[in-house]
C-alpha positions, 0 to 999 in steps of 0.5 A: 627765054629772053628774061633767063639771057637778061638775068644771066647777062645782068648776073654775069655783068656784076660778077665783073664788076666784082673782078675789077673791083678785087682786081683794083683792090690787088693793085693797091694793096700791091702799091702799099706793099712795094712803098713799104718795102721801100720804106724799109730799104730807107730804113735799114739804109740809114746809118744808125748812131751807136748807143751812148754809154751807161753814164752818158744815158744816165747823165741825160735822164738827169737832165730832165729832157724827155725828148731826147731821153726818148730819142736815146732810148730808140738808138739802144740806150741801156735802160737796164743799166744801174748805178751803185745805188742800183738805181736805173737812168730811168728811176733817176729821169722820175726823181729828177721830173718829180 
């Protein structure tokens, strides 16, 4: 009898730890979560620059500076846009590095 109760004692014990350890996994995942609704707020808080216009675009990627070619392109620059070649900014940006 007394080696059922221990068995059922340690048993019960793990089935705790279990609990705690799901429990502590909860309250982290719920701190990523709430720091990533934060870093969201931030986000959409930020004011956005407004795209540049098809020939701004087009004269930066003529320039040659991936980075800031990068850069316009996250703020919604037209990469679809094309000249009378019918060429995009990006076909230029290539021939330009090439």
């Amino acid at each position: 009898m007394k080696t059922q109760l221990d068995a059922l004692q340690h048993e019960l014990q793990q089935k705790n730890e279990a609990l705690k350890q799901s429990e502590a996994q909860r309250q982290n995942m719920k701190t990523q979560l709430e720091a990533l609704r934060h870093e969201l707020k931030r986000e959409k808080a930020k004011p956005k620059l407004p795209p540049m216009s098809d020939w701004d675009f087009f004269q930066l990627c003529m320039s040659g500076d991936a980075r800031k070619v990068e850069e316009a392109i996250k703020n919604g620059a037209n990469v679809n846009a094309r000249g009378n070649d019918e060429r995009t900014a990006l076909m230029w940006a290539k021939k330009e590095v090439a």
